[in-house]
N, C-alpha and C positions, 0 to 999 in steps of 0.2 A: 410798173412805176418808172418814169422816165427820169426823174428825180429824186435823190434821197440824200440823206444825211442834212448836214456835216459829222461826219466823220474822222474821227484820229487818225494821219498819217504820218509817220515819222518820216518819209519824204519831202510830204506837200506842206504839212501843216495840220490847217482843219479845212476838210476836202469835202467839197460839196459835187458828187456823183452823178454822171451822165449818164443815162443807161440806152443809147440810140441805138440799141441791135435786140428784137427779141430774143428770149433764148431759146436753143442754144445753137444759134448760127453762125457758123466760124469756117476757116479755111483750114485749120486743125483738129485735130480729136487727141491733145497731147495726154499719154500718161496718167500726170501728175495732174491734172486739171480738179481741181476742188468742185467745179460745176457738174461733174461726170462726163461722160462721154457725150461726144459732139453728136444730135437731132439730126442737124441738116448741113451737110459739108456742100458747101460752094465758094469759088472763087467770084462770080461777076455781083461786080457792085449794083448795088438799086437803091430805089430810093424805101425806108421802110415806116418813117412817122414824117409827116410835115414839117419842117423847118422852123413853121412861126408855130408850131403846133411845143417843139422840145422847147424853145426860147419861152414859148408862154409858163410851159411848167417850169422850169429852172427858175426864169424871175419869178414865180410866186414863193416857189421854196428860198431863195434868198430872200426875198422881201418877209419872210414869213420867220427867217434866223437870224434876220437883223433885228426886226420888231422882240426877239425873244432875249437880244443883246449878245447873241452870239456871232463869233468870229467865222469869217468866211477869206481863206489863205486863195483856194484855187479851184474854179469849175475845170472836173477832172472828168474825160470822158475816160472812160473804164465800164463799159456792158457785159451783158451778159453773150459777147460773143466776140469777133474783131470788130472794132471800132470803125477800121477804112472801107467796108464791106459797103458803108452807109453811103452812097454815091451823094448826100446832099452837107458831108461831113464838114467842109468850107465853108457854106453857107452859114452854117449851123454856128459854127466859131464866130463870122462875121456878127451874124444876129444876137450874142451871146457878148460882145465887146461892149456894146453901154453900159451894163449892170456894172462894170470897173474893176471887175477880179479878172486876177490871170489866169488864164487855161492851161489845162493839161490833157494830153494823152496818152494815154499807156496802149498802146500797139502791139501784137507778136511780130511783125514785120514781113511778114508774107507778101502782101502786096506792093510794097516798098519800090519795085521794079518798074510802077505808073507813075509816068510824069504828071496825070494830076493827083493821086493819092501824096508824090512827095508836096504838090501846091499847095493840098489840102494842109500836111503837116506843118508845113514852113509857117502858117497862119498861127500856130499854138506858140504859147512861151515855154513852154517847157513837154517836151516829148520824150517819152521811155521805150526804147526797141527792145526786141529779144532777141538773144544769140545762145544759143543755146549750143549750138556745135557747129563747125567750119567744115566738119565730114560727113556727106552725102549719105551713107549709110547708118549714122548715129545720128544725126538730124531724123531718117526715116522710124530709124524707131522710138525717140523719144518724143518729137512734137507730130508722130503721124499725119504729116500735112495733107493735101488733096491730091491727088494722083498728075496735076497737070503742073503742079509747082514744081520752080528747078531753084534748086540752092543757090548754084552761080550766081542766078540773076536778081538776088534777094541781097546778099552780099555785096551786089555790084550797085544795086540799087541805096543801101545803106551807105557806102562812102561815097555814091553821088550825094548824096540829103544832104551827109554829114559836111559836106565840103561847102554847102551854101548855105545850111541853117546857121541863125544867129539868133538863136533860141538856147535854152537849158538842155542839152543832147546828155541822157545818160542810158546804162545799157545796162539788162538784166540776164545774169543766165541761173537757171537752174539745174542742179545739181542732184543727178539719181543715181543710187548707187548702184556701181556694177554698170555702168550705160556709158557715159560720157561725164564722168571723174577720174580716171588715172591720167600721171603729168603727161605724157603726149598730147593727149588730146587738151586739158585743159591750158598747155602750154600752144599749141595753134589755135584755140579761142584767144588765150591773152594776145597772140601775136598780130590776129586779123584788129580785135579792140586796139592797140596801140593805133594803130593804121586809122581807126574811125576818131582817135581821141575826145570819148567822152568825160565829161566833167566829173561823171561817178560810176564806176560799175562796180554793179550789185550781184551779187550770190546770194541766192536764195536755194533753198532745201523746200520737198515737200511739208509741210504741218499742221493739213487739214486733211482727211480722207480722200484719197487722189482716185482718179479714174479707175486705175485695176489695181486690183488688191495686193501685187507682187513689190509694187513701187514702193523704196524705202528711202531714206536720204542718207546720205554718207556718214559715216562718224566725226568725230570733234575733229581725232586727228587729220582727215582727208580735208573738210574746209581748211582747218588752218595753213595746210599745204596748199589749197589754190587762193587763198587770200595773196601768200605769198609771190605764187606764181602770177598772179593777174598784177601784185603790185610793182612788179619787175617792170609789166610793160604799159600801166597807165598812171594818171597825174594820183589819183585815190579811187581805193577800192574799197569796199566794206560789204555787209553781211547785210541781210534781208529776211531773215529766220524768224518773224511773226512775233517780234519782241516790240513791241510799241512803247517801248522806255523815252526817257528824259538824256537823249544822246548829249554826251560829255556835259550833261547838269552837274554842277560837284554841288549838291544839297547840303551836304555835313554832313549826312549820313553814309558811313565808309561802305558799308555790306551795299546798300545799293547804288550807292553812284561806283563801284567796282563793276557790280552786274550789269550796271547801265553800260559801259564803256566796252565789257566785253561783250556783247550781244551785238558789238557793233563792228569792233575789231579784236583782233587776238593779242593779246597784251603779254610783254617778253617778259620775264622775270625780272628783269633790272629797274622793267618800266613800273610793273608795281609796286617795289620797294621804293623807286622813289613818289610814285601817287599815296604810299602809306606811311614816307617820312614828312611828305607835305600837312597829311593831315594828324599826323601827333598819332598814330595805330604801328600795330605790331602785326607778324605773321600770324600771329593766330586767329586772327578773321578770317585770313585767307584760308588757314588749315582747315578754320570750321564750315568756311562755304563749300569747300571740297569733300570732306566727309557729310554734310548734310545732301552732296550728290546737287550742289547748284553753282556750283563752278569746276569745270574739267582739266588736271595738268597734262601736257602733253607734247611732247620733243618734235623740233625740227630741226633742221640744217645745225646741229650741233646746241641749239639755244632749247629751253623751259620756256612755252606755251604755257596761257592760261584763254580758258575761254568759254562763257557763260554757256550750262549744260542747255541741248541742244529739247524744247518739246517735239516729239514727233506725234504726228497726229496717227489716231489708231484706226 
């Protein structure tokens, strides 16, 4: 299916899905991949469904969730593989401009290093890269990319983009534990990200059944520690841990507009006594989301974390 949804995304909105890569053809075989392992690993782009062929399916599915009166935020390509692989991927956007939603890409960034993969991107309003480590060797074993890719020039390709797009630029890493979590390493992610300054960079943890069965996500404490560290060196950071909440909705409901807020970022102690004197609440919310084991406390740099418990997928 070349189209589907709309879909909840606490990024996009309500995300109506591109899917121009059969699967699973990718330039990775990462890990934590919720699709499982990567079919058919290649870097050269081609072309794989028709141009007027994805724009016919997409305008039917919009024309089809307008008629139903639902909201359509952003045509997001996100396949079932990498997105840039699709050498007709420009096109694709151009053709996809009438219907009057903004596009989106979510990318792993691999091919980043082609002057027309960055032409192709510059076309989107809003694009999601991956970075996932700045180190050669932990790059290799968390996103297994294809044997001909070189980090350098993925990186070097990324803050060329980043220097000319005038698009929504934000950046994703994810977070496996024992891999590429402890602060060195996510202290030269944060430091290459300042350099790229995206709008938002996101941490995500695995939370669906990932490629091999060994892959686990960090504990509360180690995000809260690279929330930290990533927010030293970009404008905002936040979390991506599969929580599709009502970010900073304050409903009047305290238990979850707290869960909402921490699922998104990690909230200091100070911060929410004073989120529970605004809204007329005591600590004992707090005590019983903790002991009902759905919200986690936990120490850094000297301060009390608080931060919505983590689902891992099994």
């Amino acid at each position: 299916m070349i189209a589907f949804g709309p879909v909840p995304s606490r990024r996009l909105g309500r995300s109506l899905g591109v899917n121009n890569i059969p699967p699973k053809i990718c330039t990775y075989s990462c890990v934590y991949c919720q699709l499982g392992r990567t079919i058919k690993m290649q870097v050269e782009r081609q072309p794989f469904y028709e141009p007027e062929q994805v724009a016919r399916a997409v305008g039917e599915k919009v024309t089809q969730a307008r008629a139903a009166g639902e909201s359509i935020d952003y045509l997001t390509f996100v396949p079932d593989g990498e997105p840039t692989l699709d050498v007709n991927l420009g096109r694709e956007i151009a053709l996809l401009r009438p219907l009057g939603v903004k596009i989106a890409v979510i990318t792993n960034s691999s091919l980043v290093w082609h002057t027309d993969v960055r032409a192709a991107l510059a076309q989107a309003d809003w694009v999601s890269v991956k970075v996932d480590a700045t180190r050669e060797e932990v790059w290799r074993k968390v996103d297994r990319p294809h044997g001909s890719l070189k980090l350098d020039a993925i990186l070097d390709g990324l803050l060329e983009f980043a220097s000319v797009y005038t698009g929504e630029l934000v950046t994703e890493t994810m977070l496996v534990a024992g891999v590429n979590d402890d602060d060195a390493l996510l202290s030269e992610v944060a430091g290459f990200l300042g350099r790229l300054r995206p709008a938002v960079a996101y941490l995500s943890i695995p939370t669906r059944p990932p490629a091999e069965e060994w892959v686990r996500p960090p504990d509360e404490g180690t995000i809260v520690r690279a929330h930290q560290i990533f927010s030293g060196s970009v404008t905002r950071a936040e979390y991506l841990i599969g929580y599709e909440g009502n970010e900073f909705a304050f409903t009047g409901n305290v238990e979850d507009d707290l869960l909402s807020i921490t699922s998104v970022h990690p909230m200091r102690e100070e911060a929410v006594d004073e989120f529970l004197a605004r809204a007329g609440a005591d600590r004992s919310i707090v005590r019983g989301l903790v002991a009902r084991g759905q919200l986690v406390e936990t120490q850094y740099g000297g301060y009390r974390f608080y931060i919505r418990k983590l689902h891992r997928g099994g």
